[in-house]
C-alpha positions in Angstrom: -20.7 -34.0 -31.6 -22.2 -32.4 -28.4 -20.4 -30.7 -25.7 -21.5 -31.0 -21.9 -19.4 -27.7 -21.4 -20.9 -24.9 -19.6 -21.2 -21.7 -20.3 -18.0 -19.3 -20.7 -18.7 -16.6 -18.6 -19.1 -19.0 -15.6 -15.7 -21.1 -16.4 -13.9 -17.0 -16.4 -15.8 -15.9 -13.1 -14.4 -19.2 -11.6 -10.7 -19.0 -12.9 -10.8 -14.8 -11.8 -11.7 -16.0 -8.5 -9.2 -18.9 -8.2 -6.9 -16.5 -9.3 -7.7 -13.8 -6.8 -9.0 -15.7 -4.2 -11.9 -13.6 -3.6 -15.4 -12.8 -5.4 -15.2 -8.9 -5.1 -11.9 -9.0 -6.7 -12.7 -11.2 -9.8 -15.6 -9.2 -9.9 -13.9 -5.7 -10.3 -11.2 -7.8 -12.9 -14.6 -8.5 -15.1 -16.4 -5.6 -14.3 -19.3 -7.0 -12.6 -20.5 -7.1 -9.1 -19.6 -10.1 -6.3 -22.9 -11.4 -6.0 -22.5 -11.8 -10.2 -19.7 -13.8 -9.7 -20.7 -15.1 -6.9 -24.0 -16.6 -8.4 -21.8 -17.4 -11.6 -19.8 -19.7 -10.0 -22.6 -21.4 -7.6 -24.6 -21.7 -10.9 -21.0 -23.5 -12.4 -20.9 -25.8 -9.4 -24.1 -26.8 -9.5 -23.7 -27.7 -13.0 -20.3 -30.0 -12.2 -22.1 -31.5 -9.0 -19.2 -30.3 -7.3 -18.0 -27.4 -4.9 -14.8 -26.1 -6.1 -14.6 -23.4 -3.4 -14.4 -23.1 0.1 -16.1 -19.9 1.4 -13.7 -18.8 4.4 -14.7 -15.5 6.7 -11.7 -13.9 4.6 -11.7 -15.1 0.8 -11.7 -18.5 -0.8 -10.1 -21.8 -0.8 -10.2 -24.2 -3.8 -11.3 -27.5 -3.0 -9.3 -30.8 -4.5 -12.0 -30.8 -7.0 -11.4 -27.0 -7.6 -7.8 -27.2 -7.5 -7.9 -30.1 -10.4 -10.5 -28.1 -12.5 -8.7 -24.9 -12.6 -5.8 -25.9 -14.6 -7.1 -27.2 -17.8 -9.6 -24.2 -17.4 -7.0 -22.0 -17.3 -4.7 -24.1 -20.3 -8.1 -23.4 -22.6 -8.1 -19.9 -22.0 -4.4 -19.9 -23.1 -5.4 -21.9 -26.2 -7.8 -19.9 -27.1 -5.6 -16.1 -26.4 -2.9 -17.8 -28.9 -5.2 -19.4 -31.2 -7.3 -16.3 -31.8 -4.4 -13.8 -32.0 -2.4 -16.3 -33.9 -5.2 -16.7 -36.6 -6.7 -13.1 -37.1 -4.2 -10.9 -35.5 -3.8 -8.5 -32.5 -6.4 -5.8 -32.0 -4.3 -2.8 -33.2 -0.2 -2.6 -33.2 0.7 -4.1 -29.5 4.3 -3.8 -27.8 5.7 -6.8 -25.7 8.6 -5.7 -23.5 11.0 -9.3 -23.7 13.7 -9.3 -20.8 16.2 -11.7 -21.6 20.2 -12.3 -21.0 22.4 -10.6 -23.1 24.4 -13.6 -24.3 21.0 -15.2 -25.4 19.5 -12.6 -26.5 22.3 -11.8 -29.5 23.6 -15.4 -29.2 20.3 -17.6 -30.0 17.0 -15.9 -29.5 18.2 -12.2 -32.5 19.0 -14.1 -35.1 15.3 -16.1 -35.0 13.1 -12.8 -34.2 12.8 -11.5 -37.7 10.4 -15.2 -38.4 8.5 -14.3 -35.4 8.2 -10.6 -37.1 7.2 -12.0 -40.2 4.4 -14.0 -38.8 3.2 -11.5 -36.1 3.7 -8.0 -38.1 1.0 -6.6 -35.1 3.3 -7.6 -32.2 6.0 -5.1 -31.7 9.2 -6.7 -29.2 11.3 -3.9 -27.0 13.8 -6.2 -26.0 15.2 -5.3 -22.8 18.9 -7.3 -21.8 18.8 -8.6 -18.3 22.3 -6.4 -17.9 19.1 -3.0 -17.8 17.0 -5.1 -15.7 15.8 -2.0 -13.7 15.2 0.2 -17.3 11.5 -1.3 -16.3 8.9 -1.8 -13.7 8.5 -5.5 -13.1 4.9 -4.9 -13.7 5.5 -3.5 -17.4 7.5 -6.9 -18.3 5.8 -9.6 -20.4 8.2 -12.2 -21.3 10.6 -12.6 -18.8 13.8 -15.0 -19.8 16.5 -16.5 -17.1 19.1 -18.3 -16.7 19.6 -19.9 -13.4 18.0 -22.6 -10.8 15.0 -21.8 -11.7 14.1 -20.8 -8.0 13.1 -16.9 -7.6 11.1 -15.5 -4.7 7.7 -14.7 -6.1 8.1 -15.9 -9.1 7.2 -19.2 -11.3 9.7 -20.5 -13.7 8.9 -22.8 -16.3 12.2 -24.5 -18.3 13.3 -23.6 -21.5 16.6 -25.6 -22.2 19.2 -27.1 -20.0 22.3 -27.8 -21.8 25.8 -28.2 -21.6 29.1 -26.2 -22.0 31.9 -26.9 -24.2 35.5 -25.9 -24.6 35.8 -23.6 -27.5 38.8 -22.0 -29.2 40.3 -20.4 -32.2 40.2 -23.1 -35.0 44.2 -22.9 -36.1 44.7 -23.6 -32.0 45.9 -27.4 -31.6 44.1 -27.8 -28.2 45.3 -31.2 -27.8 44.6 -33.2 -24.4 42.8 -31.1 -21.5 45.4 -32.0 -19.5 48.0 -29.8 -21.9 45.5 -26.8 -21.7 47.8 -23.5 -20.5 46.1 -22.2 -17.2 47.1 -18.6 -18.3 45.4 -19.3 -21.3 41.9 -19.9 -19.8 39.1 -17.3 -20.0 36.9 -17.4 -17.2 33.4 -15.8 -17.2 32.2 -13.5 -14.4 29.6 -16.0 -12.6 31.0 -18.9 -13.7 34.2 -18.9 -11.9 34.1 -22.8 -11.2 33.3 -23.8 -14.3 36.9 -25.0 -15.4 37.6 -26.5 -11.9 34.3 -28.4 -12.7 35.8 -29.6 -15.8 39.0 -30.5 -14.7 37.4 -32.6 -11.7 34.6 -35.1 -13.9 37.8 -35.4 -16.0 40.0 -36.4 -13.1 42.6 -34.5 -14.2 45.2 -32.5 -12.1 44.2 -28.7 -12.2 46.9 -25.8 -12.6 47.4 -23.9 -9.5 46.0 -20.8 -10.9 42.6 -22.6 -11.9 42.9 -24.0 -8.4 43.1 -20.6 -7.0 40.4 -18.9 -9.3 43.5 -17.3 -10.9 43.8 -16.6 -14.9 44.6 -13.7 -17.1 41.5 -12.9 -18.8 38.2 -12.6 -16.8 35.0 -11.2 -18.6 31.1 -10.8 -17.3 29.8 -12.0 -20.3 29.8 -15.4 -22.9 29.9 -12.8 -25.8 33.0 -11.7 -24.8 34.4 -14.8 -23.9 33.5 -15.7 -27.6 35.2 -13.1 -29.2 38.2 -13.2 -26.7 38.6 -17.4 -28.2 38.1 -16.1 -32.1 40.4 -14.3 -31.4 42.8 -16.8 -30.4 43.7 -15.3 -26.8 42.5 -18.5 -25.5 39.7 -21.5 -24.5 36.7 -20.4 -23.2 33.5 -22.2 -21.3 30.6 -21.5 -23.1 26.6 -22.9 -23.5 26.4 -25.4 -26.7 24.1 -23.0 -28.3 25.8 -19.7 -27.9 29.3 -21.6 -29.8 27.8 -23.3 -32.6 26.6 -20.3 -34.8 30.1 -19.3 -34.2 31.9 -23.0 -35.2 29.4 -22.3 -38.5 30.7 -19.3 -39.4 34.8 -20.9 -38.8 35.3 -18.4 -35.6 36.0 -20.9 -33.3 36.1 -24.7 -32.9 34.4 -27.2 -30.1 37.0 -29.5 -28.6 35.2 -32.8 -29.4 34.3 -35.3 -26.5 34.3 -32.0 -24.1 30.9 -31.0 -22.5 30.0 -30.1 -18.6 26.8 -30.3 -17.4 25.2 -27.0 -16.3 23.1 -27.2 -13.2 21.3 -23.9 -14.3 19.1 -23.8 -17.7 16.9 -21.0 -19.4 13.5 -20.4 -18.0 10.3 -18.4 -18.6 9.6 -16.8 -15.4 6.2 -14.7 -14.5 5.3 -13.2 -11.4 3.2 -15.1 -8.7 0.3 -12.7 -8.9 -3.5 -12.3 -10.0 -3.1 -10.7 -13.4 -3.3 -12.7 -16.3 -0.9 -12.7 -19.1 -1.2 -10.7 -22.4 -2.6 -13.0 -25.1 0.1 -11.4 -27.6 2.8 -12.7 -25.1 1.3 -16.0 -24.7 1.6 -15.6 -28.4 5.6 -14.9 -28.1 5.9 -17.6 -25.5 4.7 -20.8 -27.9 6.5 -19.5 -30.9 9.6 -19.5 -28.6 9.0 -22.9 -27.0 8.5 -24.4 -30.9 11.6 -22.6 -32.0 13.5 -24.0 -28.9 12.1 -27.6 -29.4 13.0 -27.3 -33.0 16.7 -26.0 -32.1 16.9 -29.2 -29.7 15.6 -31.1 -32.5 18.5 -30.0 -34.7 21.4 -30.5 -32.0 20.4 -34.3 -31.6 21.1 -34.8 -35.1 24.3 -32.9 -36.0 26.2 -33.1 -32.5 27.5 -36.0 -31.6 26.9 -38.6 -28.7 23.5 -36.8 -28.0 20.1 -38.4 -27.1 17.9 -40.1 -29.7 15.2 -38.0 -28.4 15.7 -33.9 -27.7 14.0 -32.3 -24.5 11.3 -30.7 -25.5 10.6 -27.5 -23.7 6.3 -27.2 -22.3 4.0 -24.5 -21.6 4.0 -24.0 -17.9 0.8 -25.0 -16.3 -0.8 -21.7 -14.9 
């Protein structure tokens, strides 16, 4: 079967100067000259029967047609990064610097990197927790991982996994009704502070005073502590689905069944708004992280209960 695909080095002057919005910048990227691009992507237009740019006295503008080329252009390039490193390897050892939260990072995403090692002995990780998010230049990050709205100045964000809290605590605790729950007994996380009045509102219960005033005993900045605090046995705690369940596996703490509060902030892959392409090694990272998350959700739908025949499935953002 034929292909009416033209040639490569015209599809990657086009995407470069989509990217860059200008011929003499594409051109340094692929170290060539602008009228090489230039001609390139005439010679690519010509060849669709389209324009896809608008030459402006100051850079370019992509056209509707340009606009609706350049993301499956850009999607095959991806495919092809991943694909090729994901068949015959890196060129050399490679190091991905992976900023990510601290909770996730021990909580869900440690206890899966030794398969990505396994698979991808080339790619070195130095992961980075969010709490050192200055320890690097924001240029000399690759995978970037957040939690939050999703929104960030300059930045795209593609989601990972939004899911809910539950109520956790040690498992010889008889929680009982919500409604019997001892205020002072409450750990609240740093960030989080309205968490339990959330709860105590979409249950239309009546909240202690000291919940009602942001009050409590125990306050800590992060869900690991929080965790360790309720195995313990010092109290209840608020925490993400997937950062309690390795912990109800291992008997630390239990889930108070029929308990869950919607989060309105989820995980994300965020990447600068900027002309640089990413690394194919942490394209790489990225889809073997999407597939373990997908599986993850895959597993949660069967074992927890109430939870949607079909899992969300977490996609590759479109570049």
């Amino acid at each position: 079967m034929s292909h009416a695909l033209p040639p490569v080095n015209w599809l990657r002057a086009f995407e470069a100067a989509a990217r860059h919005a200008s011929f003499a910048a594409a051109a340094k990227e692929l170290a060539l000259t602008a009228a090489a691009i230039s001609h390139q992507v005439r010679s690519l237009e010509s060849f669709l029967g389209y324009p896809l740019f608008e030459r402006l006295p100051r850079g370019l503008r992509l056209t509707d047609m340009g606009k609706a080329y350049l993301g499956p252009v850009r999607n095959a390039f991806d495919e092809l990064s991943v694909c090729t490193v994901g068949l015959f390897g890196a060129r050399g050892a490679v190091t991905l610097n992976v900023r990510v939260p601290i909770s996730f990072a021990v909580l869900w995403l440690g206890p899966r990197l030794d398969a990505f090692a396994r698979q991808h002995p080339a790619i070195r990780l130095r992961i980075v927790s969010a709490i050192w998010a200055d320890a690097l230049p924001k240029d000399k990050i690759d995978v970037d991982i957040r939690f939050g709205h999703g929104k960030w100045d300059g930045f795209e964000a593609a989601l990972l996994a939004n899911e809910p809290s539950v109520l956790i605590t040690h498992p010889k605790q008889n929680l009982g009704d919500i409604s019997a729950l001892n205020a002072d007994r409450l750990i609240h996380i740093m960030g989080f502070e309205d968490d339990w009045l959330r709860l105590y509102r979409l249950r239309k219960v009546a909240m202690p005073a000291a919940i009602a005033g942001q009050g409590g005993q125990l306050t800590v900045d992060t869900s690991l502590m929080a965790i360790e605090l309720a195995a313990a046995g010092m109290g209840c705690a608020l925490v993400l689905r997937s950062f309690a369940l390795p912990h109800v596996a291992q008997g630390r703490v239990t889930i108070m069944p029929g308990i869950e509060l919607p989060q309105p902030q989820s995980h994300y892959l965020v990447s600068p708004t900027g002309h640089e392409r990413q690394r194919p090694e942490a394209l790489v990272f990225e889809d073997w992280l999407l597939r373990e998350m997908a599986a993850w959700n895959g597993q949660v739908a069967k074992t927890v209960r109430g939870a949607p025949a079909r899992p969300q499935e977490p996609k590759r953002r479109r570049r």
